[in-house]
N, C-alpha and C positions, 0 to 999 in steps of 0.2 A: 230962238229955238235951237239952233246950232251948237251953242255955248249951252245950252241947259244939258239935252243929250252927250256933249264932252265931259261933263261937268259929272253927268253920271254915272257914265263908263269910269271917268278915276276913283269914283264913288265906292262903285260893281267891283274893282278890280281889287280896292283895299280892303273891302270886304269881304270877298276869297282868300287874300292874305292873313286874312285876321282870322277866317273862321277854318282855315286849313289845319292850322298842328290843334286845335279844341276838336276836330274830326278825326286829327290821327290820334288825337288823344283818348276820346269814346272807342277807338275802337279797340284800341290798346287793353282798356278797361274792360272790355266785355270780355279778351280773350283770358282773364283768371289774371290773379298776384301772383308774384312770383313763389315759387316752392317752397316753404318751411322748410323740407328736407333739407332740398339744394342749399339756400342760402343759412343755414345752421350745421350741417351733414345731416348723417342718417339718423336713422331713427333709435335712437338705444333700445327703445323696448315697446318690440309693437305687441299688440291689444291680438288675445289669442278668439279673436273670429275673423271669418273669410270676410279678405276683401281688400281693395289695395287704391291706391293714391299715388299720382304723380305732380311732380310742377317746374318751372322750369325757370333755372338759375337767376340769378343776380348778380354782380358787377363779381362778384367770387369766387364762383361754385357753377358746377354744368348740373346736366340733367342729374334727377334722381328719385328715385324708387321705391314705394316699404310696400311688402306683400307680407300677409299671414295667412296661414290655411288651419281650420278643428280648432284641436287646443296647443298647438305646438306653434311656431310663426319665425319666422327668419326675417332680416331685414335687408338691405344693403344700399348705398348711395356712393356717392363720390365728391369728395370736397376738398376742393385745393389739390384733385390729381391723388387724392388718398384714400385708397377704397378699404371700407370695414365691413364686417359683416358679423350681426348675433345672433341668438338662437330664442327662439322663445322657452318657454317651460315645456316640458317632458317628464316624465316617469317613470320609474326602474325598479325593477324588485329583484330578490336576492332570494334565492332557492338551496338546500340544504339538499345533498345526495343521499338516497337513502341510507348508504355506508357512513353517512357522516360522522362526527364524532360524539355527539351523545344519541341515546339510544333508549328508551322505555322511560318509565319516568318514577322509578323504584328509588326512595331517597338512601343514600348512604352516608355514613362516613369514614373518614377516612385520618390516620393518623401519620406523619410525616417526621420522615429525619433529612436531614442536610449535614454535608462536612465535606470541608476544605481543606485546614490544617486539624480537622479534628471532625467530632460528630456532636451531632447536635439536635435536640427532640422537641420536638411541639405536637400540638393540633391544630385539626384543621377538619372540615366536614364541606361534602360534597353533594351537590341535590343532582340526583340522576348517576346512573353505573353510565362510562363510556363505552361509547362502541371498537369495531374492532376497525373501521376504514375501508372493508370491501376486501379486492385481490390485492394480492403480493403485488407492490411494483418494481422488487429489486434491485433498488437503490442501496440497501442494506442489509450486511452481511452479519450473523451473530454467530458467533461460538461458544459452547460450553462446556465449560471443567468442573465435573463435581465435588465437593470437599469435605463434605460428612459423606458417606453413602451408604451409612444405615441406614437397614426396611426401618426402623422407628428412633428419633432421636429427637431428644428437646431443641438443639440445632438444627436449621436448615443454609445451608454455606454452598455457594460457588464463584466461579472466577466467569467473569462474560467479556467477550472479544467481541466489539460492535465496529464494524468497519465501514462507512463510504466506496461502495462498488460503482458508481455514478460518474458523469465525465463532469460532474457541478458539484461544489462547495451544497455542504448542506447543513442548516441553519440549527446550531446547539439548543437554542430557546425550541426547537420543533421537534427536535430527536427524544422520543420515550422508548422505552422497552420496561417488555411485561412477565413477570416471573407469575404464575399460575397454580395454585397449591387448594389444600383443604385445608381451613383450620377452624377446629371445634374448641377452642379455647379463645380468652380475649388478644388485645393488641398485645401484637409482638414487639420485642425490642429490637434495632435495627441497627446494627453498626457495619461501615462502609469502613472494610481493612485497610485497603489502600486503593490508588487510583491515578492513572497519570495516561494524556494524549500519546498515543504510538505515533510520531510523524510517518509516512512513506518513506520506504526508502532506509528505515535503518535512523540513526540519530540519538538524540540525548529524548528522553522523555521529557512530555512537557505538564504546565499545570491544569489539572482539570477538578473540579468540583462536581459530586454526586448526592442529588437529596433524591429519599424514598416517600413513597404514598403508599400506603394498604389501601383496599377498596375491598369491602364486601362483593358479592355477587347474588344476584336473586333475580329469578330463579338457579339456585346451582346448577353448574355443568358436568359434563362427564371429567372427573377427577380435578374440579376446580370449585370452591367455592369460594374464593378470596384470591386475589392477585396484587401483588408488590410493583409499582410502576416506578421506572428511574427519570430521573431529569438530570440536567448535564449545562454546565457552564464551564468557560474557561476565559481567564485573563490571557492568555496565548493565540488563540484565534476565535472569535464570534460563531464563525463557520467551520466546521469539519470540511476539513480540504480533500478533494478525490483524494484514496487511498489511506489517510491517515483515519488512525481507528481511537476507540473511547477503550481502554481495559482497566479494569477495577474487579474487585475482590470483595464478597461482602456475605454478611451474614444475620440472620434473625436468630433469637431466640423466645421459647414460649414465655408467657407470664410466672409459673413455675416450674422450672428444669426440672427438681423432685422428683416432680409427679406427671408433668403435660408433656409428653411424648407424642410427636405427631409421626403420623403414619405417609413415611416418605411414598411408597409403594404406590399409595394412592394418588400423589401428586401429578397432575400433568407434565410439568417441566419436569419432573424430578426426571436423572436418566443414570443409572447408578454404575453403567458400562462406561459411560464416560470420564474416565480419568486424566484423561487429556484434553487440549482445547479438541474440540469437534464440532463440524457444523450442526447445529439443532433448530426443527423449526418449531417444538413445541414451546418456545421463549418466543418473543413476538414483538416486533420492531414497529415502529410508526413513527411517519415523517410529517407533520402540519396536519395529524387525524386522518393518514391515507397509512394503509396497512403496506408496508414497507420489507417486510421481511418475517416468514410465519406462517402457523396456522393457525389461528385460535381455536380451544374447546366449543366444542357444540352440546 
């Protein structure tokens, strides 16, 4: 009896041996697998509904984490000591000021000259008249010299001094200005006399390129139905640098000199007093479609 009871206690005892890590083992197993997250990192792209998941590392990686909230969701974890973190989807929309740059939705077109070492004429047509950009912001400065300034003449000529007032570079592909007239006749002919960057300061003139646009107007304005827009490039600088200014010299003429006499008097920009550069706002400056410099007709 003595030996049987021995006999089963070494029995009892290898059998706690045996059935102890298969106990630490169940229980191991009930407490979850180790974390996806953790043991791969985070989560590149969690699932845009509420709700979140953790688990916990593997022989590599610590704890870690994905939450997401609506339709938006963030993620983050930590693996190998390297924490990331993404964003889910979102959404954004883009709004147009009411000053923006186009305005009504009257089709026009519009006939264009360009010159660099010379002048040069095309077409071109426009859906919608632009607008004028709201208030002045100052950044630019215009002056003008009249150069026919006859009450009527098949010529319309001036010289315009456009200057950078601003403590920043401002962008030539953005810089327009707007000559503002009546004309009861067809497209005018456009030649741009001459034309060269004033640096600051004094200096050698440098190279600048001037192309025109006509644009109809509708409904007409007070002494505007048509307006000449400039554009401006230069191999010299990209940017209009504080203080250096755009001057050019340029002129239209009617379809028939003959006979088409336009009536400067009636013209908005037109200023017949001015025979020297002077400042004028009835010419009208715009920087990236914010009115810049001006008043425009109403």
């Amino acid at each position: 009896m003595f030996v049987v009871v021995r006999w089963l206690g070494v029995t009892a005892s290898l059998a706690a041996l045996v059935l102890a890590p298969m106990v630490g083992a169940g229980a191991c197993a009930s407490g979850g697998e180790a974390g996806p997250g953790a043991r791969n990192g985070p989560y590149d792209d969690a699932p845009g509904l509420s709700g979140s998941s953790s688990g916990y590392a593997g022989d590599d990686g610590s704890y870690g984490t994905t939450s997401s909230s609506g339709t938006t969701g963030t993620s983050s974890g930590t693996t190998s000591g390297v924490d990331t973190t993404s964003s889910g989807g979102s959404t954004s929309s883009n709004s147009a000021s009411s000053g923006g740059i186009a305005s009504g939705s009257t089709s026009s077109s519009g006939w264009s000259t360009s010159s660099s070492s010379g002048s040069t004429s095309g077409t071109s047509t426009s859906s919608g008249r632009t607008g004028d950009g709201g208030p002045a912001t100052g950044a630019i400065a215009v002056e003008y010299k009249v150069e026919v300034s006859g009450a009527t003449s098949s010529y319309v000529s001036a010289e315009l001094l456009v200057t950078n007032e601003s403590v920043n570079a401002v962008q030539l592909s953005d810089l327009k200005v707007r000559y503002y007239f009546t004309n009861p006749f067809g497209t005018p002919t456009m030649t741009e006399q001459w034309y060269h960057i004033a640096p600051v300061g004094g200096g050698s003139n440098q190279n600048l390129s001037v192309s025109a646009m006509f644009y109809p107007i509708s409904p007409s304005l007070t002494g505007a139905d048509t307006y000449v827009e400039f554009s401006f490039s230069s191999s010299y600088e990209k940017a209009l640098a504080p203080g250096d200014a755009c001057d050019f010299s340029w002129q239209f003429q009617s379809p028939d000199t003959a006979q088409d006499h336009y009536t400067q008097t009636d013209a908005y920009s037109f200023n017949a007093a001015d025979t020297s550069l002077t400042s004028w706002n009835h010419v009208v400056a715009l920087v990236a479609g914010s009115l810049a410099w001006g008043t425009p007709p109403q």
